[in-house]
C-alpha positions as CSV (number, residue, x, y, z in Angstrom):
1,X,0.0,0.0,0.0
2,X,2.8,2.4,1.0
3,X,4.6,1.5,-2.6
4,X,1.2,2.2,-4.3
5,X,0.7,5.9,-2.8
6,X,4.8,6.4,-3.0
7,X,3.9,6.2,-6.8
8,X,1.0,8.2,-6.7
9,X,2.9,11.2,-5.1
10,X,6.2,10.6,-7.4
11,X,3.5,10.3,-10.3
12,X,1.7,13.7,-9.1
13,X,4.9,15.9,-8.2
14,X,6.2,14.8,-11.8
15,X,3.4,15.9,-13.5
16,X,3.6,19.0,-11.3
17,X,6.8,19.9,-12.2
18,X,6.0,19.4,-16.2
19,X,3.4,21.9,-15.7
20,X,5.7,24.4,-13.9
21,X,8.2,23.9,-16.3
22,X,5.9,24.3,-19.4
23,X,4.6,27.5,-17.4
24,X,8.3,29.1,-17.4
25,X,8.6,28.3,-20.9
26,X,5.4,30.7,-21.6
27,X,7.4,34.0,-22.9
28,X,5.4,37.3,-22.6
29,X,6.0,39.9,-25.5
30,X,5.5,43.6,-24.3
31,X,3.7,45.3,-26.7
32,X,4.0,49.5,-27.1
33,X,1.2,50.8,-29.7
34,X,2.1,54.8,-30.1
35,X,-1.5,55.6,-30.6
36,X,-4.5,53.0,-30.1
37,X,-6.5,55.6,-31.5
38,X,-5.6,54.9,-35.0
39,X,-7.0,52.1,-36.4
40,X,-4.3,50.4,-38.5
41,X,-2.6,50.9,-35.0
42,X,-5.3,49.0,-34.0
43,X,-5.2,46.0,-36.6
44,X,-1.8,45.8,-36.3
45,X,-2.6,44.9,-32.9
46,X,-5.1,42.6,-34.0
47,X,-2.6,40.9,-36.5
48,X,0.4,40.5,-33.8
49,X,-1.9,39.2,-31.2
50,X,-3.0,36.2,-33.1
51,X,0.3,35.4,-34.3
52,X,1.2,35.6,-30.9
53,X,-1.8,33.2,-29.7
54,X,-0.6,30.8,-32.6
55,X,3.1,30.6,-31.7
56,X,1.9,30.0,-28.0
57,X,3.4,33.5,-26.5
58,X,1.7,35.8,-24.5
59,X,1.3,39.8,-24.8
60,X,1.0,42.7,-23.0
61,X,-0.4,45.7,-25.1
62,X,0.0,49.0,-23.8
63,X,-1.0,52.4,-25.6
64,X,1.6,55.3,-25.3
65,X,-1.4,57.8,-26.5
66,X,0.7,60.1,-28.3
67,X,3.3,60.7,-26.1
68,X,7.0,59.9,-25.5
69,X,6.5,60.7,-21.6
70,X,3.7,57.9,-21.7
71,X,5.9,55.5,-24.3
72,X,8.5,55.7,-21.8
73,X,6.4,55.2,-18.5
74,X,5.0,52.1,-20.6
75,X,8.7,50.9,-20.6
76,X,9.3,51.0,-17.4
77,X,6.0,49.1,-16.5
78,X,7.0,46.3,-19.2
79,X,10.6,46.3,-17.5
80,X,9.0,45.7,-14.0
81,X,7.1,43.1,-15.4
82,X,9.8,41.3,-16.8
83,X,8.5,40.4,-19.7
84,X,11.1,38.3,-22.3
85,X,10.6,40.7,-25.3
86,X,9.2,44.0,-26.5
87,X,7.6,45.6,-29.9
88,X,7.6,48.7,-30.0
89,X,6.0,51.4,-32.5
90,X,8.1,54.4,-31.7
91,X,6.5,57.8,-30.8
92,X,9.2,59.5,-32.4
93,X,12.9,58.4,-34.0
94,X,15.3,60.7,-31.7
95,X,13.1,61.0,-28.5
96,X,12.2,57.7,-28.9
97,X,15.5,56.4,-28.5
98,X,15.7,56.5,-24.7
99,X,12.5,53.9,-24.5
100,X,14.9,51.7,-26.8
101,X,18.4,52.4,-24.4
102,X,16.5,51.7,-21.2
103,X,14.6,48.3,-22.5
104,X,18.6,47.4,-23.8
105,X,20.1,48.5,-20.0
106,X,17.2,46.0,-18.8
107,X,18.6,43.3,-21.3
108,X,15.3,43.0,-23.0
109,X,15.7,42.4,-26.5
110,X,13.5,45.0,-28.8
111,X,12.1,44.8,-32.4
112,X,10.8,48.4,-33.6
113,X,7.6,48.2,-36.3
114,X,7.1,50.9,-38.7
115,X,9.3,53.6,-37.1
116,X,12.9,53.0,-36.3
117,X,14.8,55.1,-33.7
118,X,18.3,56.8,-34.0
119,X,20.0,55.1,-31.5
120,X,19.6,51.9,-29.2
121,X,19.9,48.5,-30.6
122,X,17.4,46.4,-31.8
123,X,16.8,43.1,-33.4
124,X,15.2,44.1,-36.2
125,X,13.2,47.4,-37.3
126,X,10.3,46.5,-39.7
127,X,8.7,49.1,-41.5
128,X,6.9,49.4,-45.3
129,X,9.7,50.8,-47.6
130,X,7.7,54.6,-47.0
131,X,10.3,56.3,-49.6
132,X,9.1,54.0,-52.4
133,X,5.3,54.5,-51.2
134,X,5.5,58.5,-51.0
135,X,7.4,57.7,-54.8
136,X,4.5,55.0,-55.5
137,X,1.7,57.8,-54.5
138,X,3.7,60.8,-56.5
139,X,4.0,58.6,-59.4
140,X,0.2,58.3,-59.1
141,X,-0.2,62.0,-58.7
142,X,1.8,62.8,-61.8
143,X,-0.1,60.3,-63.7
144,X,-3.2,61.7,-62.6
145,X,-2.7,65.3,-62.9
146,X,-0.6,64.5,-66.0
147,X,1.8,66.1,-65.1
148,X,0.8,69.9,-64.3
149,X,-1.6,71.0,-61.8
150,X,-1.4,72.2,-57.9
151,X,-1.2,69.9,-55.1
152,X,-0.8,70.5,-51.5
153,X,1.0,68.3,-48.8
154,X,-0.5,67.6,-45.5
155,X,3.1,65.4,-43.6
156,X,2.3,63.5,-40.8
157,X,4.8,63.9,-36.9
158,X,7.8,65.8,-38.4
159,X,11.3,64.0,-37.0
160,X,10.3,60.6,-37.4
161,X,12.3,58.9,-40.4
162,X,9.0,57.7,-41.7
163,X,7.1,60.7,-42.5
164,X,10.8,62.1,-44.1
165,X,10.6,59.0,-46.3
166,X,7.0,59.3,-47.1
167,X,7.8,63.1,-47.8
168,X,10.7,62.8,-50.2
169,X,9.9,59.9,-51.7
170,X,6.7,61.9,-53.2
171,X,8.7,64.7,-54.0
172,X,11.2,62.8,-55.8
173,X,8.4,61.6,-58.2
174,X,6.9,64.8,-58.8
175,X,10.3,66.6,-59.4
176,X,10.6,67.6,-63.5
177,X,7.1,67.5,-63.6
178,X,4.6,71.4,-64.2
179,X,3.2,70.3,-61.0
180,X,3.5,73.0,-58.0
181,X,3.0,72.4,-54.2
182,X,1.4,75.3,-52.9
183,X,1.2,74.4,-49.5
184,X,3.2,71.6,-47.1
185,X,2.0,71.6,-43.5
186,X,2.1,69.0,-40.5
187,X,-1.2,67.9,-39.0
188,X,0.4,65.0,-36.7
189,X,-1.0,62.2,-38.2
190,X,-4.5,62.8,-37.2
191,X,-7.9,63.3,-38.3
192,X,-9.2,66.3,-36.4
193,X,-5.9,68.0,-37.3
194,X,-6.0,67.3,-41.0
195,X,-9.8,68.5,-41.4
196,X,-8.8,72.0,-40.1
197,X,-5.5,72.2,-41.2
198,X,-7.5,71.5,-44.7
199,X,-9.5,73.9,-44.5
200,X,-7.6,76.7,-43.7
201,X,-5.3,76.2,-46.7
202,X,-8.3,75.8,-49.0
203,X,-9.4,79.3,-48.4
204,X,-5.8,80.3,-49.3
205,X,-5.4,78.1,-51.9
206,X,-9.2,77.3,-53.3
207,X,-7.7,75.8,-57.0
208,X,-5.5,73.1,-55.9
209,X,-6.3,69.9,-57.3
210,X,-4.7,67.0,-55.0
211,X,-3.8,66.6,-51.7
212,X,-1.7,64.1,-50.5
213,X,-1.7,62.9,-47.0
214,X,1.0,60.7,-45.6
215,X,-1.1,58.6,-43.6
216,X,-5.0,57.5,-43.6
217,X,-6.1,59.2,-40.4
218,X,-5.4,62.5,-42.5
219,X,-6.4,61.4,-45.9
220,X,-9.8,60.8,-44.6
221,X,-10.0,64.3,-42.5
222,X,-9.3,65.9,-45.6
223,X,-12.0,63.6,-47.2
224,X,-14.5,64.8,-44.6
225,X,-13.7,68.5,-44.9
226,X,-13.7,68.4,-48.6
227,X,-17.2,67.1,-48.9
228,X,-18.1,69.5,-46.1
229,X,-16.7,72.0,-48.4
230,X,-18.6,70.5,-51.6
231,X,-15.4,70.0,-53.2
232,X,-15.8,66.4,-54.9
233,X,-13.3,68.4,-57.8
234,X,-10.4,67.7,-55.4
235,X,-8.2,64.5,-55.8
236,X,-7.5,62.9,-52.5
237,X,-4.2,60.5,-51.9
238,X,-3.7,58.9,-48.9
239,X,-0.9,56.1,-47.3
240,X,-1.8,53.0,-45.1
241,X,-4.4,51.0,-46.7
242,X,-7.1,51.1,-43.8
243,X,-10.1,49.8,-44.3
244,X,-12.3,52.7,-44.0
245,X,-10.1,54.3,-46.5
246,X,-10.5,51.8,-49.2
247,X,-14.5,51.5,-48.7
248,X,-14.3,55.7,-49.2
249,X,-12.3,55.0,-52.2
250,X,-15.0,52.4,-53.2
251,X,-17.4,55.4,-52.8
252,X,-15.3,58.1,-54.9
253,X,-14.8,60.0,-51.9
254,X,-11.0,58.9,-52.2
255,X,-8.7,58.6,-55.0
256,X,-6.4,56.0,-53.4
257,X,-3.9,55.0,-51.1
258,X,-0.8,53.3,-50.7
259,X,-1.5,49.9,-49.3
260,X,0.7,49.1,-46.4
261,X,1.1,45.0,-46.0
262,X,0.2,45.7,-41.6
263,X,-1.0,42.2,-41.5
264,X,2.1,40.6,-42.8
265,X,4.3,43.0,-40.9
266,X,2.6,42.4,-37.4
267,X,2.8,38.6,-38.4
268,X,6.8,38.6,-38.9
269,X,7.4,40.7,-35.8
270,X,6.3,38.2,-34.0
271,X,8.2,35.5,-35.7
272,X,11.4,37.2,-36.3
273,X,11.2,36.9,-31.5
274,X,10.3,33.5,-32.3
275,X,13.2,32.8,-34.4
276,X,15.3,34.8,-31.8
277,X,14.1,32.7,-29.0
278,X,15.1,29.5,-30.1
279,X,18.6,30.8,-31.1
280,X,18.1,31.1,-34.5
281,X,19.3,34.7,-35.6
282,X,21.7,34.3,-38.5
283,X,19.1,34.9,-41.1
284,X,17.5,37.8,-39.4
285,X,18.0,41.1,-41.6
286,X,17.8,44.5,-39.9
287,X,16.2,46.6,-41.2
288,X,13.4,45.1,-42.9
289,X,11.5,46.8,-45.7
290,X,8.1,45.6,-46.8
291,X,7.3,46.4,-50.7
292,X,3.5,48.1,-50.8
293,X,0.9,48.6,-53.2
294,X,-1.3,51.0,-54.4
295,X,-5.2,51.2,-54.2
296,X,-7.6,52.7,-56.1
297,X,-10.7,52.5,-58.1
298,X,-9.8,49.8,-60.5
299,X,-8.5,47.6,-57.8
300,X,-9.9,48.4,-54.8
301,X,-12.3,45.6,-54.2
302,X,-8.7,42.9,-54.0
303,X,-7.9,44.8,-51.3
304,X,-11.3,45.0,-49.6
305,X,-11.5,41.1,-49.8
306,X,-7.8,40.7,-47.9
């Protein structure tokens, strides 16, 4: 009888510690959105959270809100937490560098998605190439406008490399051409900020022909503004690939957009950690560009059905 429940306990505290052990082996990946008020913020959360559920790893989304004092307080929390890893959509290249150094001083390793930063090391920084997009949406503008017309420029959060590539890669496209931008201005990325920095330069500038937002949050403020306005005269090009902006292009309320591959870049972030987890790192290229598309009335309904 003794032999029997000797067993039993050996049997139980061996089962015990399989289940301990398979609990350790759960990693946690620290996730910093910069704005979960953005909705491809948003599906790129959706997309890295069910690879993440698929690979077996947990996550630990946080929302820095639009603010490097927030991004960094989100840091610290994940550091405290001790989670294995951390993706992280910087706020901001330069300022978000110190987010980067601290994680790095913690010995958390750190993949950056669609922003890079200028300092701090990393795994890997994965972003769309944004230079050939901003050249992808000019080209589109030129093609458009054929060649001569007035457009104006509505750049997302100056200082980060992205909105600099999506900048200069559109003016690279457009140089040569008869086309003139009349008016460049920041509205942050956002919506509410694009429909009244929109408006104020249309009563300036009440012939221009295109604008070209650097991100969909601001191609659809404009949008809104512009039919506000009554101005369905006015080309509108936008950069992301969202959803809502490819039903508005659907309705001819937008021209098109580039389309940013956010489910296949949320997807490798997470296995690039896997791949690093399990020691395999000499195939791992940093950075990473991600080719994108273009949308717009001839092929919008593809990228509706994706």
């Amino acid at each position: 009888m003794k032999t029997r429940i000797l067993a039993i306990v050996l049997a139980l505290a061996l089962l015990l510690g399989c289940s301990a052990a398979t609990a350790e082996e759960t990693k946690t990946i620290g996730v910093i959105y910069w704005s979960l008020n953005n909705n491809f913020m948003v599906f790129l959360k959706n997309n890295i959270e069910a690879e993440c559920a698929a690979l077996g790893y947990e996550t630990i989304p946080l929302d820095s809100r639009s603010s490097t004092v927030t991004e960094l307080s989100n840091v610290e929390d994940l550091i405290s937490r001790n989670v294995d890893a951390v993706i992280m959509v910087p706020m901001d290249s330069e300022a978000s560098s110190n987010a980067v150094v601290l994680l790095n001083n913690a010995g958390i390793p750190v993949i950056t998605v669609d922003r890079s930063t200028t300092s701090g090391e990393v795994i890997t920084s994965i972003a769309t190439d944004n230079y050939a997009g901003g050249k992808t949406a000019g080209e589109f503008t030129v093609k458009q406008l054929e060649g001569k017309g007035k457009v104006v420029i509505l750049r997302g959060t100056l200082g980060t490399d992205l909105e600099n590539q999506r900048f200069t890669g559109f003016k690279d496209a457009i140089a040569g051409t008869e086309i003139e931008v009349v008016s460049e201005q920041s509205a942050n990325f956002d919506r509410t900020t694009a429909f009244n920095t929109i408006e104020n330069i249309l009563q300036a500038n009440p012939d221009i022909n295109l604008v070209y937002a650097e991100n969909d949050e601001m191609c659809l403020g404009v949008a809104k503004a512009l039919e506000s306005a009554n101005r369905s005269d006015i080309m509108v090009v936008g950069f992301d690939g969202a959803v809502e902006t490819l039903e508005a292009i659907k309705t001819g309320k937008v021209t098109g957009t580039v389309f940013q591959q956010f489910a296949l870049i949320g997807k490798l972030s997470v296995d690039i950690f896997d791949q690093y987890f399990k020691g395999d790192t000499a195939n791992i290229e940093n950075p990473m560009a991600v080719p994108c598309e273009f949308a717009s009335a001839e092929n919008v309904e593809q990228y509706l059905a994706q």
